[in-house]
C-alpha positions as a Markdown table, in Angstrom:
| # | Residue | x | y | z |
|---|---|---|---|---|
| 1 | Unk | 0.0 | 0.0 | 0.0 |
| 2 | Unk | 1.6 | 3.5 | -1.0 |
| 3 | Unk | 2.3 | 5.4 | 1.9 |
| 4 | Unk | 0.5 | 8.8 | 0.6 |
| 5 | Unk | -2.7 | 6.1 | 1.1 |
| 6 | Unk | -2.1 | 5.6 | 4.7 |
| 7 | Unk | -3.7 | 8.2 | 7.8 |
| 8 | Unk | -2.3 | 10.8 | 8.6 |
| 9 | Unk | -1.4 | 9.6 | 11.9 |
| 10 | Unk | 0.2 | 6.5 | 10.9 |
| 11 | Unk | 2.5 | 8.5 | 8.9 |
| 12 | Unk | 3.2 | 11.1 | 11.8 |
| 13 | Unk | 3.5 | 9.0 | 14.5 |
| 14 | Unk | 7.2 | 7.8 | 15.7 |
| 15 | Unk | 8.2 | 4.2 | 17.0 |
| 16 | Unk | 9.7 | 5.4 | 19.9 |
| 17 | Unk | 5.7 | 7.2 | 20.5 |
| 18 | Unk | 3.8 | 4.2 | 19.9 |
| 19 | Unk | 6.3 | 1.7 | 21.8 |
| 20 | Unk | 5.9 | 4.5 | 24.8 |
| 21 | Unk | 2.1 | 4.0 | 24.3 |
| 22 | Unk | 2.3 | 0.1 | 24.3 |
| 23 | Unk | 4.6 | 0.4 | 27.9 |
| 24 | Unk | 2.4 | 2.5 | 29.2 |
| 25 | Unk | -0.7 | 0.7 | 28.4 |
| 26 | Unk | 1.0 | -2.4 | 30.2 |
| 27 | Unk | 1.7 | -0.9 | 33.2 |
| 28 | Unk | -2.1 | -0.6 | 33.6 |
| 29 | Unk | -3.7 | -3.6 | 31.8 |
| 30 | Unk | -1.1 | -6.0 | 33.8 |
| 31 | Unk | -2.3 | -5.5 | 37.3 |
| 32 | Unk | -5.8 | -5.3 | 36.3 |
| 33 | Unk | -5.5 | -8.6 | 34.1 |
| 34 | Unk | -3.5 | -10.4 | 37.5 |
| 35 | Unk | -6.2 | -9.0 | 40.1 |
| 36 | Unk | -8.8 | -10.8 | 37.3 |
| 37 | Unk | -7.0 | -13.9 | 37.1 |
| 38 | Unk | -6.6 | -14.5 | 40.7 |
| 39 | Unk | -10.3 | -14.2 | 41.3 |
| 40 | Unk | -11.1 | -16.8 | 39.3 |
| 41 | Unk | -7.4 | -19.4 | 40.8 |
| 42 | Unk | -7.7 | -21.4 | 43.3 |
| 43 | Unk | -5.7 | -19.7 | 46.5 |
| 44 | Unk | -3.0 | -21.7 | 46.4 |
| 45 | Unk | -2.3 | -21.0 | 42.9 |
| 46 | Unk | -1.9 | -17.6 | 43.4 |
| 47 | Unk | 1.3 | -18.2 | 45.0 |
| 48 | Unk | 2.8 | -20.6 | 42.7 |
| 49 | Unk | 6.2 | -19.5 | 41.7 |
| 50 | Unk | 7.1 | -19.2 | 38.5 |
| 51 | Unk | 3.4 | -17.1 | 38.0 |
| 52 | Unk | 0.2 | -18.6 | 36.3 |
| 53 | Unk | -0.5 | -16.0 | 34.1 |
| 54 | Unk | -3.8 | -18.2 | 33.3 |
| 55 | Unk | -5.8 | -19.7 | 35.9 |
| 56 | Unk | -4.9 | -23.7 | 35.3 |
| 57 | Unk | -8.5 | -24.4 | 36.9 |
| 58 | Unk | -11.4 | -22.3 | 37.0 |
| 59 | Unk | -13.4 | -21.6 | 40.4 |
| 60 | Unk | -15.9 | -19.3 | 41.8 |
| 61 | Unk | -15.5 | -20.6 | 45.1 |
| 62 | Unk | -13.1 | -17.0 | 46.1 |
| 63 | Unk | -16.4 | -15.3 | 44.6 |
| 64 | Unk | -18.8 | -17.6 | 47.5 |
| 65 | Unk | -16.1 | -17.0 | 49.9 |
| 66 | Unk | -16.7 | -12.9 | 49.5 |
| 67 | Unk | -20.3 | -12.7 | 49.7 |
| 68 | Unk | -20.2 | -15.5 | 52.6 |
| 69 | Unk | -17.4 | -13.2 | 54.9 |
| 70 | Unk | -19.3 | -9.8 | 53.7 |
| 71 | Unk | -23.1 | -8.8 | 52.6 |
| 72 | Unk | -21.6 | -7.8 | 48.5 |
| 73 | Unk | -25.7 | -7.8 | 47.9 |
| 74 | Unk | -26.2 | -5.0 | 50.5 |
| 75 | Unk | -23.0 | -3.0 | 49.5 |
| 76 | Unk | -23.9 | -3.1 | 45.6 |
| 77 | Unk | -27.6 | -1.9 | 46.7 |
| 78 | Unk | -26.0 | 0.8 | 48.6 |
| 79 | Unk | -23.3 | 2.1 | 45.7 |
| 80 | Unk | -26.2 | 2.0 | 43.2 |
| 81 | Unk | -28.8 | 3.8 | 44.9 |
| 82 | Unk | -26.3 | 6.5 | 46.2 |
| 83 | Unk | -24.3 | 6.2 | 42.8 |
| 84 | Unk | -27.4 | 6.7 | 40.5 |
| 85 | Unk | -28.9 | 9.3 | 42.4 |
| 86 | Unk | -26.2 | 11.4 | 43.4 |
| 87 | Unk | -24.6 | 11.5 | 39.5 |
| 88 | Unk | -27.9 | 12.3 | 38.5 |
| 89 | Unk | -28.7 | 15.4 | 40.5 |
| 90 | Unk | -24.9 | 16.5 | 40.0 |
| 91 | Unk | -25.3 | 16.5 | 36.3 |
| 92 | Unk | -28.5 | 18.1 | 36.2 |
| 93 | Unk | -26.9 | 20.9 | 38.4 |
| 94 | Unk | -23.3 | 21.2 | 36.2 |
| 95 | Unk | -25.8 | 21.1 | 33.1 |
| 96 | Unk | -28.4 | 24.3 | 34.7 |
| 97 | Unk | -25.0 | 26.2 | 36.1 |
| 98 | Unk | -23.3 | 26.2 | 33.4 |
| 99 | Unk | -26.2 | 27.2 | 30.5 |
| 100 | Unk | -26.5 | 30.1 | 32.9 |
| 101 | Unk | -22.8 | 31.2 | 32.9 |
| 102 | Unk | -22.6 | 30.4 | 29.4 |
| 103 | Unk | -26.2 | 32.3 | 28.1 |
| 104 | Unk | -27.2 | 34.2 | 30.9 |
| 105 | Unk | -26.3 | 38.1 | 31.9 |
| 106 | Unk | -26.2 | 38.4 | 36.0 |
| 107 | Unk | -24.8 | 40.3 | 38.5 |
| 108 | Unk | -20.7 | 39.3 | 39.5 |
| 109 | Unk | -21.6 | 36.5 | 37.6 |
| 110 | Unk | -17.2 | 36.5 | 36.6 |
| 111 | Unk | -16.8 | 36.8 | 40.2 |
| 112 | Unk | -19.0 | 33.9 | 41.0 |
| 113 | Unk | -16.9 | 31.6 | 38.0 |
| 114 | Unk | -13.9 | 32.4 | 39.6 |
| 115 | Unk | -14.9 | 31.3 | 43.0 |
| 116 | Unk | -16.0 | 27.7 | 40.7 |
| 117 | Unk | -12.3 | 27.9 | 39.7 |
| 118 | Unk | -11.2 | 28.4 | 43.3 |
| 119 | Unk | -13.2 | 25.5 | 44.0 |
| 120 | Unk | -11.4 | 22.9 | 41.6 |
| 121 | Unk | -8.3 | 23.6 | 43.8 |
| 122 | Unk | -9.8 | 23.6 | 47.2 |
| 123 | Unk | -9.0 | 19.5 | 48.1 |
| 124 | Unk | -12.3 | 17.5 | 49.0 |
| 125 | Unk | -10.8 | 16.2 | 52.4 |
| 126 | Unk | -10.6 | 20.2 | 53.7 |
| 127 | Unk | -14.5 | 20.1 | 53.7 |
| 128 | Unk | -15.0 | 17.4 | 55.2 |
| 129 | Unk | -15.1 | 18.2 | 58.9 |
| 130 | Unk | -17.4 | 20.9 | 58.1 |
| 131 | Unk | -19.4 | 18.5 | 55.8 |
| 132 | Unk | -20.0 | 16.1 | 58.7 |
| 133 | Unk | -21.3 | 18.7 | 61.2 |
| 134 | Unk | -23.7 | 20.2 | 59.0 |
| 135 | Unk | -25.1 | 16.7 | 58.4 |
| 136 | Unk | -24.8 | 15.6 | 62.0 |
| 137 | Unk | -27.0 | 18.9 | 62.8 |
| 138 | Unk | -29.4 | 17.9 | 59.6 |
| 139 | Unk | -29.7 | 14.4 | 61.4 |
| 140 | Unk | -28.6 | 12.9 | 58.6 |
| 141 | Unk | -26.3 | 10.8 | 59.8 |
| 142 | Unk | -26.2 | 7.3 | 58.3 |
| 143 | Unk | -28.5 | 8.2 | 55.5 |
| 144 | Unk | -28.7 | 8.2 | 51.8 |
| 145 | Unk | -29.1 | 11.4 | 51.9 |
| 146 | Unk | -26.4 | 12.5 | 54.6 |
| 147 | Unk | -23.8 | 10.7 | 51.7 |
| 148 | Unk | -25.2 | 12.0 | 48.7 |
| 149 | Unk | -25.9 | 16.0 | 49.5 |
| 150 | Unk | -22.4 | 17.2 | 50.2 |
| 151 | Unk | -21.2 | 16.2 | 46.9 |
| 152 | Unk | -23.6 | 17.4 | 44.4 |
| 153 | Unk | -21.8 | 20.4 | 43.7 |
| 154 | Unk | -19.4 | 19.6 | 41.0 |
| 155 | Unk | -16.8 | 22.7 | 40.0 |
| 156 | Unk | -15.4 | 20.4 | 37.4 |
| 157 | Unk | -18.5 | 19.2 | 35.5 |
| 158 | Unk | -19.8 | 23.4 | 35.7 |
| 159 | Unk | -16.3 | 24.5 | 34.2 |
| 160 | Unk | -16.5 | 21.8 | 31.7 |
| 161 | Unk | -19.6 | 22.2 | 30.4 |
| 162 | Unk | -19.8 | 25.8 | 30.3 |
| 163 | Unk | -16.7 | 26.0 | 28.6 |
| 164 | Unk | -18.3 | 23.7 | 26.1 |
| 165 | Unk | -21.5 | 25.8 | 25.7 |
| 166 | Unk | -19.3 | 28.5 | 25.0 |
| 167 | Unk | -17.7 | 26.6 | 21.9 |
| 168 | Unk | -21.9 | 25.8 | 20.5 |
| 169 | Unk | -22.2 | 27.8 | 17.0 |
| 170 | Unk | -23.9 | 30.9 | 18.6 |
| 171 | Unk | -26.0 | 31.5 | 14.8 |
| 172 | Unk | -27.7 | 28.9 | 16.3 |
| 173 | Unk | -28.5 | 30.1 | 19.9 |
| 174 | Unk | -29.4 | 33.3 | 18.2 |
| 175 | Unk | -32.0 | 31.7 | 15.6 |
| 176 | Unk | -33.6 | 29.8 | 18.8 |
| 177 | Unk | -33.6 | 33.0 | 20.3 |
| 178 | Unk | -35.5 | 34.9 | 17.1 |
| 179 | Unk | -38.0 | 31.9 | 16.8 |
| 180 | Unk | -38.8 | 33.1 | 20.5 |
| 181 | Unk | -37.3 | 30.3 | 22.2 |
| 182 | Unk | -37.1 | 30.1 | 25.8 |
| 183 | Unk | -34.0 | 29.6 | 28.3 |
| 184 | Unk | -35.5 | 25.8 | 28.9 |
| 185 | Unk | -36.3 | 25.0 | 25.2 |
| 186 | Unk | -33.0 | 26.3 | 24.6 |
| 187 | Unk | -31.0 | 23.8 | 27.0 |
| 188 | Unk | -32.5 | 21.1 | 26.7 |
| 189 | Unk | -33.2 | 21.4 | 22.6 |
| 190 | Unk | -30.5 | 22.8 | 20.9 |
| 191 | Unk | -27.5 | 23.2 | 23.9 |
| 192 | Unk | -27.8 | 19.8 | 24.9 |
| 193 | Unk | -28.6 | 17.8 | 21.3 |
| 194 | Unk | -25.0 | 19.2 | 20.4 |
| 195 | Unk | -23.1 | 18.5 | 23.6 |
| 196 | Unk | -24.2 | 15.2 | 24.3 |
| 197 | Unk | -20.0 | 13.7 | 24.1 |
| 198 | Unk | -19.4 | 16.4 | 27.2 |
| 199 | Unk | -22.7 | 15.4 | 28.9 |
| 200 | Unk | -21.8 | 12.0 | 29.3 |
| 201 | Unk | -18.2 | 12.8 | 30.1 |
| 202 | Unk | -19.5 | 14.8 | 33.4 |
| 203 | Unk | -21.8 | 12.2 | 33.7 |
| 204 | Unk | -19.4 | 9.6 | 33.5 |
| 205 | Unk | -16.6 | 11.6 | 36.0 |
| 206 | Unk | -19.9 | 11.9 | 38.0 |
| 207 | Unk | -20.6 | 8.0 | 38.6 |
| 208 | Unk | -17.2 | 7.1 | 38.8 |
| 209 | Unk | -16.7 | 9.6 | 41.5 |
| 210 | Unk | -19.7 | 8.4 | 43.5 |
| 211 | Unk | -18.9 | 4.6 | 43.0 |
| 212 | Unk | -14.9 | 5.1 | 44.3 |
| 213 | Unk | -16.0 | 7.5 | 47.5 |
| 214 | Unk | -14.4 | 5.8 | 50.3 |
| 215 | Unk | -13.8 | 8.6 | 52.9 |
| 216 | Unk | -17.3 | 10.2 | 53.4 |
| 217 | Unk | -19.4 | 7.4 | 53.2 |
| 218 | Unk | -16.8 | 5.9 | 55.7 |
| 219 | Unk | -17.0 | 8.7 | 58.0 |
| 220 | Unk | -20.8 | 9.2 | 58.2 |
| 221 | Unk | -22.3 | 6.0 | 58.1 |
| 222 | Unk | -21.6 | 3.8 | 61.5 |
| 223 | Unk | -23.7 | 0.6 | 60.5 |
| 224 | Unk | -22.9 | -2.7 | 58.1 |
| 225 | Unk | -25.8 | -2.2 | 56.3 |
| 226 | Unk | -25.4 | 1.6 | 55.2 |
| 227 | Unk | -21.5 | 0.9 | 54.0 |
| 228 | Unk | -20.8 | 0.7 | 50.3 |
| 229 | Unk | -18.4 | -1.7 | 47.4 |
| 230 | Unk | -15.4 | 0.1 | 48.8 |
| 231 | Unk | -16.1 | 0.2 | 52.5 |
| 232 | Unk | -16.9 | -3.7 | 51.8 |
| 233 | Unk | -13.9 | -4.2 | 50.3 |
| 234 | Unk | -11.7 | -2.9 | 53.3 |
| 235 | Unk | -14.3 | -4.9 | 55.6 |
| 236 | Unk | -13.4 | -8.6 | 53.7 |
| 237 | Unk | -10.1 | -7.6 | 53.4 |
| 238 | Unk | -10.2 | -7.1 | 57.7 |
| 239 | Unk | -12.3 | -10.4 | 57.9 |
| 240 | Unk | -10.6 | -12.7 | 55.6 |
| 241 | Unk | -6.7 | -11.5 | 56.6 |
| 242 | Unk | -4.3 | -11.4 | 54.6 |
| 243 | Unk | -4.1 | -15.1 | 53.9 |
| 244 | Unk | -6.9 | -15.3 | 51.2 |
| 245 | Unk | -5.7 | -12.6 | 48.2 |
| 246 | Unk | -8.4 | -15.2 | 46.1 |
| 247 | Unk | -11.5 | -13.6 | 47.9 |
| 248 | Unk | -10.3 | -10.4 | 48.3 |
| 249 | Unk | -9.2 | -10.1 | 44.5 |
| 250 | Unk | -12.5 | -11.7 | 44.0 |
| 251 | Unk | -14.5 | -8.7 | 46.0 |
| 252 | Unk | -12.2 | -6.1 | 44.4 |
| 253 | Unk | -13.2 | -7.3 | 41.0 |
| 254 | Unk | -16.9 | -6.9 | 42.0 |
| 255 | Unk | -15.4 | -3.0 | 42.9 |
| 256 | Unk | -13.8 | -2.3 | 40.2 |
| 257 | Unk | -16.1 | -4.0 | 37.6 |
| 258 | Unk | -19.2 | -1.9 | 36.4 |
| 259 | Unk | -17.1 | 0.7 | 36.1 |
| 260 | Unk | -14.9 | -0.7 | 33.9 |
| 261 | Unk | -17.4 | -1.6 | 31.8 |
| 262 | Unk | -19.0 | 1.5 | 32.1 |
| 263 | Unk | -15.6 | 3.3 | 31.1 |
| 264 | Unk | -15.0 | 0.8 | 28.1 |
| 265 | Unk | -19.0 | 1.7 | 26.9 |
| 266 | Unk | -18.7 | 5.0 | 27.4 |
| 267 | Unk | -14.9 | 5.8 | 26.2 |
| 268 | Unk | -15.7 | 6.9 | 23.0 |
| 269 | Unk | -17.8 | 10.1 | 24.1 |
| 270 | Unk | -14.7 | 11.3 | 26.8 |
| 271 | Unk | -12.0 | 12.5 | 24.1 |
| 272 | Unk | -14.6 | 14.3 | 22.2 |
| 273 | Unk | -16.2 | 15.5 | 25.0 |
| 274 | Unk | -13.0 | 17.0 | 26.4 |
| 275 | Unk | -11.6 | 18.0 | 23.3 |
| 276 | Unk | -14.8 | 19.7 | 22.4 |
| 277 | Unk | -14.8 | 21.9 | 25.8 |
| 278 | Unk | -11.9 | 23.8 | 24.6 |
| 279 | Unk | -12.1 | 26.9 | 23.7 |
| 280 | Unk | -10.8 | 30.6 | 23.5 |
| 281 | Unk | -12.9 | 32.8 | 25.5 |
């Protein structure tokens, strides 16, 4: 095949680049592909030396030995219902904030997007004190709702999408405008239709987010039954010791699993999504 026939990238792109690429994407396909394994080897064979690098027999027994030392029913009920609701409401909001410091005229309306900047370098773990006595006085403590409510703000997913309202055509916000238009009919049918990639990539940072909290949850819940995947996973890794890696790597699959696959589903909207969010403003 002529080489003026090939992609551009293909042409562009140097060994050295795509070797750096191939290292790269083995440092973090390896450990996951090992933590997969061993959740499916007996616990013996995960410390055979030389390594299995494929399970020589099959078992789910590390898998019965998980959800018999720790309630992985409970804990998935508890990540899902906190998980779905909380990315929900946290989208919804990024989406509403943003149209309105995209579209909308307001007083110290730059002042207020610089205090959203601000935010993005605040760390999480300085709020959280603060976080836990509001709730404790809310009564919230060990509650869905005591988990989800201090993180529904999301700084990111605002300055993300905002940025990528900002990059929409505007002739087209301006003929939705002269057909008489609303704010609402706006959003929801011309801003979002043509931001749907950064949507779900807020949406997507959203879940993932909510899934892998381990501190909060940790801190204001104080019962079995209110913990979630990765509280669960530090409770079977307590019960079961260290002397059965087979049923721990066996919950931490369960972990790290739908979102994975959520990732892998989803992947395609993130670089367009991000790449489509920048612009010069």
């Amino acid at each position: 095949m002529p080489a003026s026939t090939l992609r551009p990238w293909r042409r562009r792109t140097p060994v050295w680049t795509l070797a750096l690429l191939v290292l790269a994407g083995l440092v973090f396909l390896i450990p996951a592909y090992w933590m997969i394994t061993a959740a499916f080897k007996p616990n013996g064979d995960i410390y055979q030396w030389p390594l299995n690098l494929w399970p020589e027999t099959f078992t789910w027994d590390n898998f019965t030995t998980a959800f018999a030392a720790a309630p992985f029913d409970r804990f998935f009920l508890n990540s899902l219902i906190i998980t779905s609701i909380g990315a929900t409401v946290k989208l919804v909001l990024a989406v509403c904030t943003a149209y309105a410091f995209a579209f909308l005229p307001f007083p110290g309306k730059r002042w207020l997007f610089l205090g959203i900047l601000g935010a993005l370098m605040v760390p999480g773990h300085v709020t959280l004190l603060i976080n836990y006595v509001t709730v404790g006085n809310l009564g919230l403590i060990n509650s869905y709702a005591g988990i989800i409510l201090p993180g529904l703000g999301s700084a990111f997913g605002t300055f993300l999408l905002r940025q990528h309202f900002l990059s929409l055509p505007p002739e087209v916000m301006e003929a939705a405008e002269l057909d008489g238009a609303g704010h609402l009919r706006r959003l929801l049918h011309f801003a979002l239709p043509m931001s749907i990639p950064a949507v779900v990539t807020v949406g997507l940072i959203a879940v993932i987010d909510d899934w892998n909290e381990f501190i909060w949850p940790m801190l204001v819940t104080n019962t079995l039954d209110m913990r979630t995947m990765p509280i669960g996973l530090m409770y079977l890794k307590q019960t079961e010791g260290m002397n059965d890696w087979g049923a721990i790597m066996a919950g931490t699959v369960l972990v790290v699993l739908p979102m994975l696959l959520l990732f892998l589903a989803a992947q395609r909207f993130i670089v367009a999504g991000l790449a489509g969010s920048v612009v010069k403003h």
